[in-house]
C-alpha positions in Angstrom: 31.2 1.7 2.7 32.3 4.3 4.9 32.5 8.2 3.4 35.8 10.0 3.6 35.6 13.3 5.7 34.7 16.3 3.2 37.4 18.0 4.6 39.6 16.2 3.4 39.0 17.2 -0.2 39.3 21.3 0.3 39.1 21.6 -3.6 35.4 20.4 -3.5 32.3 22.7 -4.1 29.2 21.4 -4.6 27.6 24.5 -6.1 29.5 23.6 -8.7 27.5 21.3 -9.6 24.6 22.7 -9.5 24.4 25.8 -11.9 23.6 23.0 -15.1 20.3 21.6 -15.0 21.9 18.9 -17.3 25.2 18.5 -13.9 22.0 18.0 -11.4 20.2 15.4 -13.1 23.6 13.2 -13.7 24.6 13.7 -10.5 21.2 13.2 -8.5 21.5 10.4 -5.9 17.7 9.3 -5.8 15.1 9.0 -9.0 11.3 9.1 -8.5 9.8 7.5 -11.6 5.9 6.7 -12.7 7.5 2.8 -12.9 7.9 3.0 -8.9 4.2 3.9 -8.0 0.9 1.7 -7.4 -2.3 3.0 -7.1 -5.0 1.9 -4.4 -8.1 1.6 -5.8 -11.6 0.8 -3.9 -14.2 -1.6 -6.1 -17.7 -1.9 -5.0 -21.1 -4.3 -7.3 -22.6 -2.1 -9.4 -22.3 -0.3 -12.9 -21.4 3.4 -13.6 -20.6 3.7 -10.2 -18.2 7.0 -9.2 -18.9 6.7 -5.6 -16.8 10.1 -4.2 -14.8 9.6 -1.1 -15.7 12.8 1.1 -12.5 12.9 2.9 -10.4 11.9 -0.2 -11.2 14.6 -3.2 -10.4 12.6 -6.6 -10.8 9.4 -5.0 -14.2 7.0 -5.5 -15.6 3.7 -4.6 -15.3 2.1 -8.1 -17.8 -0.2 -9.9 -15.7 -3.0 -12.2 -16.4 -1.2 -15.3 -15.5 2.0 -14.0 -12.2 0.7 -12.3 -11.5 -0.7 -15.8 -11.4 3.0 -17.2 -9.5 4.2 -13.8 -6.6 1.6 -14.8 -6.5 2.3 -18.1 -6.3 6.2 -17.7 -3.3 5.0 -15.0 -1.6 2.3 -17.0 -1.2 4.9 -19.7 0.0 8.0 -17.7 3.0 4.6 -16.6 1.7 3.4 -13.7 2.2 0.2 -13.8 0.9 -1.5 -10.9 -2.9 -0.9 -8.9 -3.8 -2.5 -5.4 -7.2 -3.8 -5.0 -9.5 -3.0 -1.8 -13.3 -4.4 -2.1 -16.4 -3.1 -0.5 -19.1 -6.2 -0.5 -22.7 -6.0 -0.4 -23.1 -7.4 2.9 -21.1 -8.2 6.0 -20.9 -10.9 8.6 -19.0 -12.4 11.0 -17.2 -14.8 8.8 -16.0 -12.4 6.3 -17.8 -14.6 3.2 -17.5 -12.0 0.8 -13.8 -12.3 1.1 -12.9 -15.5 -0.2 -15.7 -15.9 -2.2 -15.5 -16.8 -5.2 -17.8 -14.3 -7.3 -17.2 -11.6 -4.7 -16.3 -8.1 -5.7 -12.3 -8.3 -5.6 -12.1 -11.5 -7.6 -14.5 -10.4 -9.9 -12.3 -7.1 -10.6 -9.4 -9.1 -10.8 -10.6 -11.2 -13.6 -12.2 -8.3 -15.4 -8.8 -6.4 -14.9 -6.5 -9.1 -16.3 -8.5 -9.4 -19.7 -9.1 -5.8 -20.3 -4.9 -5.3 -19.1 -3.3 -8.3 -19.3 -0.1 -5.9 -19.0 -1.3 -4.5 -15.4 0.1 -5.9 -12.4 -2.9 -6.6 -10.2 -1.8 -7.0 -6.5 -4.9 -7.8 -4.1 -5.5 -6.5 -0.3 -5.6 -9.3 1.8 -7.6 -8.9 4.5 -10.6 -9.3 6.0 -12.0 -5.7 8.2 -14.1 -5.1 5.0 -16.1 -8.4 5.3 -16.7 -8.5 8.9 -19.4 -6.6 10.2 -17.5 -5.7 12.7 -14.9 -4.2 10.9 -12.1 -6.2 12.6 -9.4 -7.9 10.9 -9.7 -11.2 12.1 -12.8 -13.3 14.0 -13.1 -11.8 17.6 -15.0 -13.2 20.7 -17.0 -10.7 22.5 -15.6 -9.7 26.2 -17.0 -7.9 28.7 -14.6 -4.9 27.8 -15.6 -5.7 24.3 -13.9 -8.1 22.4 -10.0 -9.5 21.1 -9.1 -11.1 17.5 -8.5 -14.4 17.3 -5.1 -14.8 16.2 -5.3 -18.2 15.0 -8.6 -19.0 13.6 -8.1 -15.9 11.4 -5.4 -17.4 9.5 -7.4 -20.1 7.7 -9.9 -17.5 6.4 -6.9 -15.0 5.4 -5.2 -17.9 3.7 -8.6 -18.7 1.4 -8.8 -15.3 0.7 -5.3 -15.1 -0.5 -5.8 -18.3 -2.6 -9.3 -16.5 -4.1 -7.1 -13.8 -5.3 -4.7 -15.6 -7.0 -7.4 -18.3 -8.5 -8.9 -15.2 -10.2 -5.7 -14.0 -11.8 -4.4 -11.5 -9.4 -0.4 -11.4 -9.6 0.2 -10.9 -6.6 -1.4 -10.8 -3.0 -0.6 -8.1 0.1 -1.8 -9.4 3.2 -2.8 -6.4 5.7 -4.4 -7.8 8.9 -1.2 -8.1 11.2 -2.3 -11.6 12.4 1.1 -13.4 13.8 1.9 -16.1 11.1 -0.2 -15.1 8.4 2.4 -15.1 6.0 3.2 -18.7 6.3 -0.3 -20.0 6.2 -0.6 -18.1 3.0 2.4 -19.3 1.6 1.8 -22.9 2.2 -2.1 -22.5 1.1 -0.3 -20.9 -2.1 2.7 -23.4 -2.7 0.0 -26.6 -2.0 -2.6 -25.3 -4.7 -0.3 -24.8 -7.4 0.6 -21.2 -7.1 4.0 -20.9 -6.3 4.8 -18.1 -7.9 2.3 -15.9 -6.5 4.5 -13.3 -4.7 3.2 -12.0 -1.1 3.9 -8.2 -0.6 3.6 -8.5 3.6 2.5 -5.3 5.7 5.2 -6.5 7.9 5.8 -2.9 9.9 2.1 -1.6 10.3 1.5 0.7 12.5 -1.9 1.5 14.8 -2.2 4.9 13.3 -3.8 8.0 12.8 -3.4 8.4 9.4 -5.8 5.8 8.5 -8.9 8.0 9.0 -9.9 9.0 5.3 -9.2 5.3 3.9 -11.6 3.8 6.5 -14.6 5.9 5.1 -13.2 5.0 1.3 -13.2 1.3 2.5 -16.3 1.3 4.8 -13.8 -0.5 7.9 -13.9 1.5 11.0 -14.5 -1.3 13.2 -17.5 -1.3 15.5 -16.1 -1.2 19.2 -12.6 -1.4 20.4 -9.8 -0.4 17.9 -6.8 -2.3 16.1 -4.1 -1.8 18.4 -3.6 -5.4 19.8 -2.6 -6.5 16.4 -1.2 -3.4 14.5 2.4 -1.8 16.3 2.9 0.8 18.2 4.0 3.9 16.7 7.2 3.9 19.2 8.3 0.9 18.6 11.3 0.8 15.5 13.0 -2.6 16.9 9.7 -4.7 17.1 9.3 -3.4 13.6 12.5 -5.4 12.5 11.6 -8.4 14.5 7.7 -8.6 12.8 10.1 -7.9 9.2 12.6 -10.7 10.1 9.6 -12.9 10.9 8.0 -12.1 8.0 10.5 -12.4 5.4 11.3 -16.4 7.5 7.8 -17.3 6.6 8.4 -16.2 2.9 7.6 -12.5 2.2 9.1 -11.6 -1.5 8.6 -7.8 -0.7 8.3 -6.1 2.9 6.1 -3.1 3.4 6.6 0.0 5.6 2.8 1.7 6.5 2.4 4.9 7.0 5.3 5.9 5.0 6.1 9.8 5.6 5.8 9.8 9.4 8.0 6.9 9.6 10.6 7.3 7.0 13.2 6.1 10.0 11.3 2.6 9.8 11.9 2.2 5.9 15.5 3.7 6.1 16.4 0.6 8.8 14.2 -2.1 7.1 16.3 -1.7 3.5 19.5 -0.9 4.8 19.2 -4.0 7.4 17.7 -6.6 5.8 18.1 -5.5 1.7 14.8 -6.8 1.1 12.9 -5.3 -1.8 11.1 -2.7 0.1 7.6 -1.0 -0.2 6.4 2.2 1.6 2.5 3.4 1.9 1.4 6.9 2.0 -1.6 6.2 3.3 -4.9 8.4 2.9 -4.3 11.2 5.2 -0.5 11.7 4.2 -2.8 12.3 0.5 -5.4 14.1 2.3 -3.8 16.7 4.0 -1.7 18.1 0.8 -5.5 18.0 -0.9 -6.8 20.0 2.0 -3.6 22.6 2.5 -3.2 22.6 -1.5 -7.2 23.9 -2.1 -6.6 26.6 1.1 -3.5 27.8 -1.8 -1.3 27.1 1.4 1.2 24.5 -0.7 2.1 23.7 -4.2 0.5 20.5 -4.5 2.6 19.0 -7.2 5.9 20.1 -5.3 4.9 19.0 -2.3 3.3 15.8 -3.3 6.6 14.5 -5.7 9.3 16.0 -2.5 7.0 13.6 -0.1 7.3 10.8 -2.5 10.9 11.2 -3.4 11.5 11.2 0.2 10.0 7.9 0.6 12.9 6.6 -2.3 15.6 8.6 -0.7 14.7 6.8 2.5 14.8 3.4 0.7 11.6 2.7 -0.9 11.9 0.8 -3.9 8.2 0.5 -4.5 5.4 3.6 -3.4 2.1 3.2 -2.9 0.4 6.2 -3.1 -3.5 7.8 -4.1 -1.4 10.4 -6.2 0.4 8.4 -8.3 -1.9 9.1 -11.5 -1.1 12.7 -10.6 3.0 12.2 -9.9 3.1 10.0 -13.0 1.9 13.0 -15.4 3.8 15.6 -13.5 6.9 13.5 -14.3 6.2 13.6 -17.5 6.3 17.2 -17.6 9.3 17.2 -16.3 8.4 18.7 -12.6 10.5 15.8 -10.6 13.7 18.5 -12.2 12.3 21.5 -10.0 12.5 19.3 -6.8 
């Protein structure tokens, strides 16, 4: 649909509509609501355990029992949704503790889904957390230091995927960026009785710098190299449709956009081209940097925090992950979303 020149309508003020509170609400184009949030959430073994997150103030490494009274102070503030992240005991260089089958995710998920049946519990897939060198796939050491193995990674990314949804989890969110990791999940998922399972895809993840704070909450930096042979390049907006369209042909349900702020142009084109639903990430820095500015008294943390997120809508987000969405989802309650 094409819009018709303003001009053309002379008789049209749009202050108007803005001097009744009750006018601007009718008439407001985008919504940010508790129902469109997910919280990340990092479980660890243990019990009583409120690890803090240096870089991340008011986020912790969880033990289950504690992430059972996370959830339930966010299920009941209306978030409706949380997204699992493990930290294992031990590492090696087959990721075991991903896929296995008492390892820390599964065993959240299971304790999760009893305790709130309600909850959707979607599940990280991937496997940077379990290797102990903190890459996302197996690598082979090279004299300049060492590549992912595309391939080989897919099998262990596809058992981990099927571990997840085994243990309850409603749906799984694969993360690594390995070419064709969507389809070797699907099928692993389709053969073993779960078709239903959705699979939210990190389709358009980029090699960022925003990632800092969430690899100290997740314990993932990896030990030599970096990520950039498998995550995109932050100039690239047309390979980001191409690694959408391929993901959605292998049988993504929901498409992901991550970082979200610093590439709103990203989420605008993926839901306006392909009309996927669409989720957006504000990763751990977008969170950590209002934290920082709001404790200097530099921002207003609530206004800034609910303008970023109902940017992320306004660009085309249907879903929005985000570390504040406790936080949002109360201040919508108060009403503050009206102010914006």
């Amino acid at each position: 649909m094409s819009l018709v020149p303003v001009g053309q309508f002379p008789a049209y003020r749009p202050r108007r509509l803005r001097q009744s509170s009750v006018l601007r609400t009718m008439v407001r184009e985008t919504r940010l609501s508790a129902e469109q949030l997910v919280l990340p959430l990092f479980v660890r073994s243990g019990r009583r355990v409120r690890q803090p997150v240096g870089s991340m103030p008011g986020v912790f490494q969880l033990s289950p029992d504690e992430l059972a009274r996370e959830t339930g102070r966010a299920h009941a503030a209306g978030v409706p949704a949380v997204l699992l992240f493990g930290i294992p005991d031990r590492k090696d260089a087959r990721a075991s503790g991903a896929y296995a089958r008492n390892g820390i995710v599964q065993e959240a998920v299971r304790l999760l889904k009893k305790e709130l049946p309600q909850l959707l519990v979607i599940t990280d897939v991937c496997l940077c957390e379990y290797m102990e060198h903190g890459h996302c796939g197996i690598t082979q050491r090279t004299k300049s230091g060492g590549r992912v193995l595309n391939d080989p990674s897919l099998k262990l990314l596809a058992k981990t995927a099927l571990s997840h949804a085994e243990s309850g989890a409603d749906m799984v969110a694969p993360s690594d960026m390995m070419d064709g990791r969507v389809r070797a999940i699907r099928e692993e998922l389709d053969k073993q009785g779960f078709e239903e399972t959705p699979i939210m895809s990190y389709a358009a993840k980029f090699a960022s710098a925003f990632y800092g704070p969430f690899r100290e909450a997740a314990e993932s930096a990896p030990q030599y190299g970096d990520r950039r042979s498998y995550q995109m390049d932050a100039a690239n907006a047309n390979e980001a449709m191409r690694e959408v369209a391929m993901d959605i042909q292998e049988g993504a349900d929901i498409i992901m956009v991550k970082p979200a702020l610093a590439y709103l142009d990203i989420v605008h084109r993926v839901k306006t081209t392909f009309g996927y639903p669409t989720a957006a990430y504000a990763v751990s820095a977008e969170y950590s940097m209002v934290k920082a500015a709001a404790a200097k008294g530099w921002i207003d943390e609530r206004a800034v925090t609910l303008e970023s997120l109902l940017a992320m809508r306004r660009a085309g987000a249907d879903i929005v992950i985000t570390y504040a969405a406790v936080e949002a989802a109360n201040w919508l309650k108060e009403g503050a979303n009206s102010r914006l």
